[in-house]
C-alpha positions as CSV (number, residue, x, y, z in Angstrom):
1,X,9.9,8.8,-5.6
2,X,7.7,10.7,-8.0
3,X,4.0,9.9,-9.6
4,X,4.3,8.8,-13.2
5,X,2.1,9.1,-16.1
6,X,0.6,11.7,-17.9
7,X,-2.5,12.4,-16.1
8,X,-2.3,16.6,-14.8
9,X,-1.0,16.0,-11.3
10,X,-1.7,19.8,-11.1
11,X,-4.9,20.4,-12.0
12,X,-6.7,21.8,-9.1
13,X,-10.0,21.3,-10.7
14,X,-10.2,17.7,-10.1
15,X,-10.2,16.3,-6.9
16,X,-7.1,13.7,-6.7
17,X,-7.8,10.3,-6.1
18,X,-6.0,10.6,-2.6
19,X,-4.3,7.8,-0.8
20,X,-2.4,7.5,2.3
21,X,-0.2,5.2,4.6
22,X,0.5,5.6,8.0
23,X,3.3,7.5,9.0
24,X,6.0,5.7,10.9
25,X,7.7,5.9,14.0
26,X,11.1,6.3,13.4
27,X,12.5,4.6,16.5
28,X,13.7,2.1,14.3
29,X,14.5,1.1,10.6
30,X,11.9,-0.3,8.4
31,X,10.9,-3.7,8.4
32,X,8.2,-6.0,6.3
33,X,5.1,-4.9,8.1
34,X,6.3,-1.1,7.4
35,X,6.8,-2.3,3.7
36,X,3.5,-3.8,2.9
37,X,1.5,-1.3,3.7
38,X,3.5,1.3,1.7
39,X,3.7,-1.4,-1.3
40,X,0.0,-1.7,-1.1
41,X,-0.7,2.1,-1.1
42,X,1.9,2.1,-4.2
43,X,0.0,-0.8,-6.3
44,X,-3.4,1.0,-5.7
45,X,-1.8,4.3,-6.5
46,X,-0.1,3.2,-9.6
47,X,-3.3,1.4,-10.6
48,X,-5.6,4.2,-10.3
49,X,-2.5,6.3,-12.1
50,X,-3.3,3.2,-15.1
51,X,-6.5,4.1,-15.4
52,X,-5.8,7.8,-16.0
53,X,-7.2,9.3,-13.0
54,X,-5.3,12.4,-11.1
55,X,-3.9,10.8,-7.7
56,X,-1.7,11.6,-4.6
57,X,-0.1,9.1,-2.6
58,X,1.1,10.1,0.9
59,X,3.2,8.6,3.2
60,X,6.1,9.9,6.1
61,X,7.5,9.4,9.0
62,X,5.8,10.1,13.1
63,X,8.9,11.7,14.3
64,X,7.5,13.0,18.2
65,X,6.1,11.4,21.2
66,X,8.1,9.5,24.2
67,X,9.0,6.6,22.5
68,X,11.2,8.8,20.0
69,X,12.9,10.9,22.8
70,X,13.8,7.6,24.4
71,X,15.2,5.9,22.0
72,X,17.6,8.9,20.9
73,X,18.5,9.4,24.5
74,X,19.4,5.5,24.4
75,X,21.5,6.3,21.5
76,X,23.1,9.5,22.7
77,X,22.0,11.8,20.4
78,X,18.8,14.9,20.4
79,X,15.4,13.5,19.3
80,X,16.0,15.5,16.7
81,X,19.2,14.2,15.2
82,X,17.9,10.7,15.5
83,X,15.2,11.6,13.5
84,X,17.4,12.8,10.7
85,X,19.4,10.0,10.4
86,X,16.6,7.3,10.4
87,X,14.6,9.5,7.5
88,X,17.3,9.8,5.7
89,X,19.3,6.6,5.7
90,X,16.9,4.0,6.4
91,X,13.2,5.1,5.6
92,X,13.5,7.3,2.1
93,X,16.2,5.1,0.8
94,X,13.8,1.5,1.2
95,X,10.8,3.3,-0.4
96,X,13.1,4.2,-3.4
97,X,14.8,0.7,-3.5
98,X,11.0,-0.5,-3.3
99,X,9.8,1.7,-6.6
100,X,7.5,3.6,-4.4
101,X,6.2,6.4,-6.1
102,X,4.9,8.6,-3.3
103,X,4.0,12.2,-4.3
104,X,5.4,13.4,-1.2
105,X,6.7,12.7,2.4
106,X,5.4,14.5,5.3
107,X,8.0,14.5,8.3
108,X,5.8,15.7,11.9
109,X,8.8,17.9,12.7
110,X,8.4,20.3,9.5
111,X,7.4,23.7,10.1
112,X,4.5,23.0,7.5
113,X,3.1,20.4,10.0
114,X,3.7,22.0,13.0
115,X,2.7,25.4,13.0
116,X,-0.6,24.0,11.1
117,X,-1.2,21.2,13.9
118,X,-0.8,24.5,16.6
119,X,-3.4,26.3,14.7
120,X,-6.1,23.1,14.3
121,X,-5.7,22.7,18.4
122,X,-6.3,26.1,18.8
123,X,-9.6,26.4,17.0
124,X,-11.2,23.5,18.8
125,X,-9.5,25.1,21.8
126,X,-11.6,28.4,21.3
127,X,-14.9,26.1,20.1
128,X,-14.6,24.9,23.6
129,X,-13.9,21.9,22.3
130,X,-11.1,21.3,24.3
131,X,-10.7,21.5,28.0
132,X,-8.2,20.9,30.9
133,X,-8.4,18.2,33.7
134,X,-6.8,15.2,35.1
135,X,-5.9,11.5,34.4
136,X,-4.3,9.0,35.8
137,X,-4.2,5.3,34.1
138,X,-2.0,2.4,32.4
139,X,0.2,4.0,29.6
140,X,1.9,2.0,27.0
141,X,4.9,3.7,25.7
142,X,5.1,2.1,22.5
143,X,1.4,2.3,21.3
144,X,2.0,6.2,22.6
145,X,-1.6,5.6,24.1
146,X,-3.2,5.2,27.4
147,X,-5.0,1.9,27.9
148,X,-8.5,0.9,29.2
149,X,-7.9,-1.6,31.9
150,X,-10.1,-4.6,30.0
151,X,-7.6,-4.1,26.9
152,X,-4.7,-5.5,29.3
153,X,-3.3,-8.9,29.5
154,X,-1.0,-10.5,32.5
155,X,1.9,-12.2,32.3
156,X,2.9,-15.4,35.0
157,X,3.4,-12.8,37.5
158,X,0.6,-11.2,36.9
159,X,2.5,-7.9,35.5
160,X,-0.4,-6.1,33.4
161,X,1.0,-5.9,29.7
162,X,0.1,-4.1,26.6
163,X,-1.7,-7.0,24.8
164,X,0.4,-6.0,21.3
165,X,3.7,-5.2,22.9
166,X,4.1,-7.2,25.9
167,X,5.7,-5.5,27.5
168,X,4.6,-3.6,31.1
169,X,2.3,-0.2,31.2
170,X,3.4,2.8,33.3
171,X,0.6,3.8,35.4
172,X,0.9,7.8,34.4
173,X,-1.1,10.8,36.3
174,X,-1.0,14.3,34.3
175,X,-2.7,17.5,34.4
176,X,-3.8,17.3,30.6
177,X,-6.0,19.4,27.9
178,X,-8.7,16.7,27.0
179,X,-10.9,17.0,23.8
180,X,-14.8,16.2,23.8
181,X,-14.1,12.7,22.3
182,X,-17.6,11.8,24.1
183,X,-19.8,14.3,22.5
184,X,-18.7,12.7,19.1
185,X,-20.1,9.1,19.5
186,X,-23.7,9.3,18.5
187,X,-22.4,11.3,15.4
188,X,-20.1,8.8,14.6
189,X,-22.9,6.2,14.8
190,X,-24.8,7.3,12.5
191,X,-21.7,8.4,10.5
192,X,-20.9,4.2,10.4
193,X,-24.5,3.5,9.8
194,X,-24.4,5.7,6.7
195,X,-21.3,4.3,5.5
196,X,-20.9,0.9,5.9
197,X,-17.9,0.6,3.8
198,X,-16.0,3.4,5.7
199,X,-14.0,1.0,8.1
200,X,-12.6,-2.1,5.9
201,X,-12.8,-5.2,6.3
202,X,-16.1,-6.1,7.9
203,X,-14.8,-7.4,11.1
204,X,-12.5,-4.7,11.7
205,X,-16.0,-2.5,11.2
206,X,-18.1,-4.4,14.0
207,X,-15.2,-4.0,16.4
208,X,-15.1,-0.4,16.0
209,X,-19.2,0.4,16.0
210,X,-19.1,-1.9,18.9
211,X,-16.4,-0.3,21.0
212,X,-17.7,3.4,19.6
213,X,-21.6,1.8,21.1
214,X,-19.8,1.0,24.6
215,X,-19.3,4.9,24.8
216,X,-16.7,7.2,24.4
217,X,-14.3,9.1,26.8
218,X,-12.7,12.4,26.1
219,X,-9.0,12.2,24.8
220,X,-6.3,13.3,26.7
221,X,-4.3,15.3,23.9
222,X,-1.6,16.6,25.9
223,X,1.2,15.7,27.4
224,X,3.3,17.6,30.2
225,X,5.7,14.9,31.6
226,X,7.8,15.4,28.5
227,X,8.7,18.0,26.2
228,X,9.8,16.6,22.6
229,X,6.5,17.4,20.6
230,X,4.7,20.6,19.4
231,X,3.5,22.9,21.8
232,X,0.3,23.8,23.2
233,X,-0.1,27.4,21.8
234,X,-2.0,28.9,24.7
235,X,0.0,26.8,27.3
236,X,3.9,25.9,26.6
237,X,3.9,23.5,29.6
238,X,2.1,21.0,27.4
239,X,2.9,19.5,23.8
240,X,0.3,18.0,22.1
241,X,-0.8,14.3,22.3
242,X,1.6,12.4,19.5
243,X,-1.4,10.8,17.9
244,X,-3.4,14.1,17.2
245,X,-0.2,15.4,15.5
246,X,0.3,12.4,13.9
247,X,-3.2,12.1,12.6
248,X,-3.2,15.8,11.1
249,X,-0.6,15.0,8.8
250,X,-3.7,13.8,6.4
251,X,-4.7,17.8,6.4
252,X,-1.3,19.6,6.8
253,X,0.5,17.6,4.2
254,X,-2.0,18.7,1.2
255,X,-2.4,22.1,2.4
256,X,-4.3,22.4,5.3
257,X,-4.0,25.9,6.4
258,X,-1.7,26.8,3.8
259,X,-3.0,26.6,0.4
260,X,-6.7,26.2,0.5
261,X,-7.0,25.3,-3.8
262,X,-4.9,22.7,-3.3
263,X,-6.5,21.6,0.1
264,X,-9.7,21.4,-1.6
265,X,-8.3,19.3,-4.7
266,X,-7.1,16.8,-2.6
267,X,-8.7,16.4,0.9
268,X,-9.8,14.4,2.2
269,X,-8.1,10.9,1.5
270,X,-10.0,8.4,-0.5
271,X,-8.0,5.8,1.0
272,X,-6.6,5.2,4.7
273,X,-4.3,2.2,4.6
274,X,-3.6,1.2,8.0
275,X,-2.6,-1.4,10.3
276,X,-5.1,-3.0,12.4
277,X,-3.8,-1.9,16.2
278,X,-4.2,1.5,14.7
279,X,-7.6,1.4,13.3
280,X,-9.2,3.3,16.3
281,X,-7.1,6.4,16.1
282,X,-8.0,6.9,12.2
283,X,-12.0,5.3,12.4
284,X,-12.9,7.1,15.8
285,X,-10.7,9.9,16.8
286,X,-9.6,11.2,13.6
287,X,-13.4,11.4,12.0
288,X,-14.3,13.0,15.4
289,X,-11.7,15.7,15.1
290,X,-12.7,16.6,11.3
291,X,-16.4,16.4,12.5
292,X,-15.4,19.2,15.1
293,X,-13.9,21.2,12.8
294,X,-16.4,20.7,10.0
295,X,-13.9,19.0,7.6
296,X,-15.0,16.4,5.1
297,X,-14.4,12.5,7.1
298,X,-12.3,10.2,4.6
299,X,-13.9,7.8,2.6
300,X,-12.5,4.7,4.1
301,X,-10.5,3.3,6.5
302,X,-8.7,0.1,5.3
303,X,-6.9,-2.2,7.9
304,X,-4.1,-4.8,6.9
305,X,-3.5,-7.6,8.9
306,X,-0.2,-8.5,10.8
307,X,2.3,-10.2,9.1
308,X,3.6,-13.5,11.3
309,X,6.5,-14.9,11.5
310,X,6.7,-18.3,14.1
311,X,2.9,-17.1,15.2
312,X,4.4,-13.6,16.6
313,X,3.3,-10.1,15.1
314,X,6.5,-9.5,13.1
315,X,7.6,-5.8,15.0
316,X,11.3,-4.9,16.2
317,X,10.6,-5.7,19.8
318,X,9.4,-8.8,19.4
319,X,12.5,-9.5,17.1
320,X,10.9,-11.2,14.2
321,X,11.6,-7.8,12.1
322,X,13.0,-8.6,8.4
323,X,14.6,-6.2,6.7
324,X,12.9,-6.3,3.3
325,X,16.5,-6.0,1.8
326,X,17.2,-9.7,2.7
327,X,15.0,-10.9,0.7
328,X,14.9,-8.5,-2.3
329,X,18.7,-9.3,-2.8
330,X,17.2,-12.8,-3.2
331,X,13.9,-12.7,-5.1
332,X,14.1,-9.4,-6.6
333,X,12.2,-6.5,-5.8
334,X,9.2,-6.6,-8.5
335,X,8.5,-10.4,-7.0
336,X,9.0,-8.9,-3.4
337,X,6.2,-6.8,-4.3
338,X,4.1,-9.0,-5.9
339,X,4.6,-11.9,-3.4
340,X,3.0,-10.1,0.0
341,X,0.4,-8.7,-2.0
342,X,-0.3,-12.1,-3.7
343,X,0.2,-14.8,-0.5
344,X,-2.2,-12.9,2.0
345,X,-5.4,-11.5,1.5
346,X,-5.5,-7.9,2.5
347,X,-7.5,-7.4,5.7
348,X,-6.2,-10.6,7.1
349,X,-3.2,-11.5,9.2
350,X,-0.8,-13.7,6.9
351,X,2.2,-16.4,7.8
352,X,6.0,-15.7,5.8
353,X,8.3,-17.9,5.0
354,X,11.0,-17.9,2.9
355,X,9.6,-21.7,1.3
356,X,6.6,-20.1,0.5
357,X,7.8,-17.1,-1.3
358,X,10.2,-19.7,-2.6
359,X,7.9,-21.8,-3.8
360,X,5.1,-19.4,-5.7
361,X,8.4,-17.6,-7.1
362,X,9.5,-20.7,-8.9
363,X,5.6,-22.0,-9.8
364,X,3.7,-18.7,-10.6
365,X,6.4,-16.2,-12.0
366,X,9.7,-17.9,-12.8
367,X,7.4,-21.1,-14.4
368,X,4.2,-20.0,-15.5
369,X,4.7,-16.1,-16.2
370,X,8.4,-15.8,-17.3
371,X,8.2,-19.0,-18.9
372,X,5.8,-18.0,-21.3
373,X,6.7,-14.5,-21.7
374,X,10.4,-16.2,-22.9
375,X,8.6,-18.9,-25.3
376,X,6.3,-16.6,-27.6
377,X,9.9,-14.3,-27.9
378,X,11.7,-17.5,-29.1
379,X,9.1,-18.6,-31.4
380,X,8.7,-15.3,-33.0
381,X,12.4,-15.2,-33.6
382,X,12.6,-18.8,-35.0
383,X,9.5,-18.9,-37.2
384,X,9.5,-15.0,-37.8
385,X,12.4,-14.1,-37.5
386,X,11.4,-11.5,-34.4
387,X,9.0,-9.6,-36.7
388,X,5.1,-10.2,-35.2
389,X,2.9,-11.8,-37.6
390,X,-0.3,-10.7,-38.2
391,X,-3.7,-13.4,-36.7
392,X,-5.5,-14.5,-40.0
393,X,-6.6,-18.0,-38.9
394,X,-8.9,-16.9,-35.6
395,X,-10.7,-19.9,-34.4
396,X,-13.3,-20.7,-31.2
397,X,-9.5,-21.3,-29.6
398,X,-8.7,-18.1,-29.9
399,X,-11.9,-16.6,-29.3
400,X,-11.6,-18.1,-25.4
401,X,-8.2,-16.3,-25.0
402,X,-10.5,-12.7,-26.1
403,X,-13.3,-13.5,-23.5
404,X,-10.6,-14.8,-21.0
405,X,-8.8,-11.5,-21.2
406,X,-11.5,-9.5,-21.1
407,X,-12.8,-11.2,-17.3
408,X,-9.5,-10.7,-16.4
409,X,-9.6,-7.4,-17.1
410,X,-13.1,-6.2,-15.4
411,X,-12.4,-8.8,-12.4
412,X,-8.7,-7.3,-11.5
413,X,-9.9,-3.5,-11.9
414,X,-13.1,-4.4,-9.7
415,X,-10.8,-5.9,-7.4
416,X,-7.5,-3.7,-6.8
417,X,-9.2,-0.8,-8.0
418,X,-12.7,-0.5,-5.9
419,X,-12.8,-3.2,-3.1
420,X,-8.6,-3.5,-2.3
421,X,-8.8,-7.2,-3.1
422,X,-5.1,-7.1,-4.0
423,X,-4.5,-11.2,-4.1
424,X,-8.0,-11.7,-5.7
425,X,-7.3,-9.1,-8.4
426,X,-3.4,-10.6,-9.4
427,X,-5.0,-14.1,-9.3
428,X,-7.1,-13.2,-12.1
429,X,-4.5,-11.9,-13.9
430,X,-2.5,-15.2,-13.1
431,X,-5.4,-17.2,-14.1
432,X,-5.5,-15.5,-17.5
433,X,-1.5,-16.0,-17.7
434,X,-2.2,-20.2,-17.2
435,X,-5.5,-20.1,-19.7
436,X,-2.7,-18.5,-22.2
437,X,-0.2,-20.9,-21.2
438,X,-2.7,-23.9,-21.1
439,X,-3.5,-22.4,-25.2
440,X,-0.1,-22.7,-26.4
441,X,0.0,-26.6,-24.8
442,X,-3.0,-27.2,-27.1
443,X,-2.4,-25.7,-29.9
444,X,1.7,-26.7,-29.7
445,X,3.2,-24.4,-32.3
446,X,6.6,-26.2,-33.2
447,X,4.4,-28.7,-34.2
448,X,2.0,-26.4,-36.8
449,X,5.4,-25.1,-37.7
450,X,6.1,-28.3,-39.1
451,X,3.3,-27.6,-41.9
452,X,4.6,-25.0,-44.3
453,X,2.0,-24.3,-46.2
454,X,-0.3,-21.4,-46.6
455,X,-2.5,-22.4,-44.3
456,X,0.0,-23.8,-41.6
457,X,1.6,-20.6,-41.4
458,X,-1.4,-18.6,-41.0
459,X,-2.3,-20.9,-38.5
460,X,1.4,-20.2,-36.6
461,X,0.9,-17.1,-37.3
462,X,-2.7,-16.3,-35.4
463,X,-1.1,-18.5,-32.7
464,X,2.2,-16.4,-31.4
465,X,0.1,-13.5,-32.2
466,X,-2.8,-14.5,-30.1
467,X,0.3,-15.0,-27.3
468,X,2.2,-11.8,-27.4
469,X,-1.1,-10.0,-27.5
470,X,-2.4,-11.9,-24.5
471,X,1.5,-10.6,-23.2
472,X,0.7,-6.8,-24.1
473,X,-2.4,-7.0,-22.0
474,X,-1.0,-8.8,-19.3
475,X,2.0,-5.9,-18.9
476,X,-0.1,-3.6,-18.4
477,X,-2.3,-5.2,-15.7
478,X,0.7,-6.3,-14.0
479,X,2.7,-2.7,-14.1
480,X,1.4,-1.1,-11.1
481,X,2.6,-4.9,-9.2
482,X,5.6,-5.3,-10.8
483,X,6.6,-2.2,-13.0
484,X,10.5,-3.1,-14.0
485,X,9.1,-6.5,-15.1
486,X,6.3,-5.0,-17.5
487,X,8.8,-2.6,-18.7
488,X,11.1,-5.2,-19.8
489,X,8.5,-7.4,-21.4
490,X,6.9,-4.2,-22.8
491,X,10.0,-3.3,-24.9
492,X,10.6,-7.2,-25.5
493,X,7.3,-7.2,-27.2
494,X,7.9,-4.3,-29.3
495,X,5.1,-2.6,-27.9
496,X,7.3,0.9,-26.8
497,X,7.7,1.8,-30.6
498,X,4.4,1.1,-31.6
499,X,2.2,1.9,-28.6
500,X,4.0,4.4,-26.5
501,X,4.8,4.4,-22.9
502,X,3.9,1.5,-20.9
503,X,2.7,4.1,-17.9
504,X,0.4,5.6,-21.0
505,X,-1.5,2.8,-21.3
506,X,-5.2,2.6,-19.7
507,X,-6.6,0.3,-18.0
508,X,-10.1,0.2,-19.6
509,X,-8.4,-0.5,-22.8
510,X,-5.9,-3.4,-21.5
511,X,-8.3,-5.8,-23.0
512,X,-9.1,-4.1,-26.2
513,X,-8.2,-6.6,-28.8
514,X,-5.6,-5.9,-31.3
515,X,-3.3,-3.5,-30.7
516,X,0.4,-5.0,-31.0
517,X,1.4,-3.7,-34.6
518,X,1.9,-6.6,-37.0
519,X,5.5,-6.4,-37.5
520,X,6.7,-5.2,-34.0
521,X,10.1,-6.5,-33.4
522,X,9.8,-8.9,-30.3
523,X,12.8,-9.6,-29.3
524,X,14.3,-12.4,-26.3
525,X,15.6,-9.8,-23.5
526,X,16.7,-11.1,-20.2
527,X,15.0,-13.8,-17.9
528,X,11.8,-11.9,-16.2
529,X,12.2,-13.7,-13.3
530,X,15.9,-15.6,-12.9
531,X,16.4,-19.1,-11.4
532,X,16.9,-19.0,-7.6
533,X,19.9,-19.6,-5.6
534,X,20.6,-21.5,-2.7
535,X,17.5,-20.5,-0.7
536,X,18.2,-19.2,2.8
537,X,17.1,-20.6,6.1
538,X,13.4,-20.4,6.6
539,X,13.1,-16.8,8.9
């Protein structure tokens, strides 16, 4: 799980390009909605990596609160223990079988974290930031989060529920530390006001100004009916509210406390990548926190959508969770990570079903990507024998193929790399694969092949090179998606010998005309995306 490339990772004179996912309760193992969010921090990582720039990707697990010390006590085992063996069997283990290429990990119950978190509390402690009073109201266990009684929902016996859980609250009263969440709303405001693309997508924006414009109360951020969390250094009665030592893991993980050149290189995150139910912890109480510490506020809060299954939020409790193994054992893990990426737009809530994934695996990689990607190889071997011949026959045909490439190009970096349009920024990579495709129809090569004259051959000739060039290009958009794929069709096209590394290759030059050597060896390596089994039953 390490960044590739060759842009200085080290260089503490440039500040990273800084992304982050949440970090995850550990009270179970990973399913798809954990997944997507990592994969989607990964392809923006890797693409920013593409384009040269210095990055660090973040992600880790939430490993204290009351839902964790239940769980292990379920299980018969410390908090502690159960923490362990979920890290290290279940969560590291699926972001290396995904190709996740997180610069680090940050675990809440590292010393690094903790003794950092202690010392961030403290400050606003002494500020007077923070102060000690009472609260009693409805608790849900799983969002680790007291509840405003208008957020509830009741169910036929009239039961108040958490509206994303279901399940009951517990009506707690504590003696708590609260910080001045109140005092922080006007700034926030105007903070929003300022920055209208801090909180993404739009709608996910209007619901937090609105619920910030209803006013704010102060946040309870200590707890002292439980004791598995980091305590409250000026009372040990108390450990601190999970979500503000969750939150800090932003600051701690880079730093914070620690090693201020680093801090400074690197905070504060460019990117949040959240899920929705989260957003108001990271796009209310975390800016608020940084704000009362005089830290510099992110520079945007992105909220995914849930992913459905049978029109529930897929989560463990509501038992729709997927391990993401089932299906990559089936479709592959590069087409695992292009498919979620590619089905749903990012921001929205999106429907899976194995027909689906099914069905845009066999029409849009196995037919219309891998297909074409196998042909050019076969013709170059049969009329070339595997050596690429050089384009001396360039007509208005393939003039269209230069401009296509070239939108392609500007439209996916626009996309993936500034405004997190995942799908839009593969489909006009995918649009540029069918325009190639839809070339070689037209021009139909084993026909000019026929012709073996001068002039036929130079006209086969432009062809399959205006193909594996359009191939080259189309690797390298497609790497930070789908990086064992581009590798193998980099090395099928030759391109390793006389390019370099695949990871080497920059974006802004993707659609630079030209660059496959004439005379590569291109060569007809394994299927890029194999024929399917027996699909399994729809999920």
């Amino acid at each position: 799980m390490a960044a590739t490339g060759t842009e200085k990772q080290g260089d503490e004179s440039v500040k990273a390009f800084y992304v982050s996912t949440p970090i995850y309760y550990v009270n179970d193992a990973p399913h798809l909605g954990h997944a997507y969010t990592t994969v989607a921090g990964d392809v923006l990582t890797r693409w920013h990596r593409q384009r040269g720039e210095k990055v660090w990707y973040l992600t880790g697990t939430d490993e204290h609160g009351q839902k964790i010390m239940r769980t292990a006590e379920a299980n018969s085992v410390t908090p502690q223990e159960w923490c362990d063996k979920l890290v290290e069997e279940a969560w590291k283990p699926l972001w290396e079988h995904l190709n996740i290429a997180n610069d680090d990990f940050i675990r809440t119950t590292e010393k690094r974290h903790t003794d950092r978190v202690q010392e961030f509390v403290q400050d606003l402690y002494d500020k007077g930031d923070i102060y000690k009073g009472g609260y009693e109201g409805p608790y849900c266990v799983g969002c680790e989060e007291y509840k405003l009684p208008g957020d509830l929902i009741e169910d036929e016996q009239g039961v108040k529920l958490c509206p994303i859980h279901k399940k009951p609250v517990e009506i707690l009263k504590e003696e708590n530390y609260f910080f001045k969440l109140s005092a922080y709303g006007p700034k926030l405001l105007e903070f929003y006001e300022a920055n209208p693309d801090f909180i993404q997508p739009e709608s996910a924006r209007n619901e937090v100004v609105n619920f910030v414009k209803q006013g704010l109360q102060d946040l309870s951020i200590s707890r002292s009916t439980f004791d598995w969390g980091i305590p409250i250094p000026w009372d040990d009665k108390h450990v601190i509210y999970v979500w503000v030592d969750a939150l800090l893991n932003y600051a701690t993980a880079v730093g914070y406390g620690a090693d201020q050149a680093k801090f400074e290189a690197t905070f504060p995150a460019n990117v949040h990548l959240v899920g929705k139910d989260i957003l108001r912890f990271h796009a209310v109480i975390w800016p608020a926190m940084l704000m009362a510490q005089g830290l510099p506020v992110p520079g945007k809060v992105a909220a995914n959508g849930w992913l459905m299954v049978g029109g529930e939020k897929m989560s463990k409790s509501n038992l729709t969770g997927i391990k993401p193994q089932d299906l990559t054992s089936h479709f592959g893990v590069d087409a695992y990570r292009w498919y979620f990426l590619r089905a749903i737009a990012f921001g929205s809530d999106g429907s899976f079903s194995w027909e689906d994934f099914t069905a845009r695996y066999t029409s849009e990689l196995a037919n219309d990507y891998g297909n074409l990607a196998s042909r050019v190889a076969a013709m170059v071997g049969k009329y070339f024998d595997g050596a690429l011949p050089e384009a001396t026959a360039a007509g208005d045909a393939e003039q269209a193929i230069h401009d296509g490439l070239a939108k392609a190009v500007a439209e996916a970096d626009r996309k993936i790399g500034e405004e997190l349009d995942f799908q839009g920024g593969i489909l006009a990579v995918f649009d540029f694969v069918k325009q190639v495709n839809g070339y070689i129809t037209e021009q139909e090569p084993w026909k000019v092949a026929k012709d073996d004259s001068p002039e036929g051959r130079a006209r086969l000739a432009t062809i399959l090179y205006t193909a594996a060039e359009s191939l080259r290009a189309v690797a390298v958009l497609l790497n930070p998606v789908m990086p064992e794929t581009s590798q193998k069709l980099w090395e099928s096209l030759g391109a390793e010998a006389g390019l370099g590394a695949l990871a080497d290759q920059r974006l802004a030059d993707a659609g630079r005309w030209g660059q496959l050597p004439v005379g590569a060896t291109v060569t007809k390596g394994a299927v890029l995306f194999p024929r399917l089994e027996e699909p399994k039953k729809d999920a």
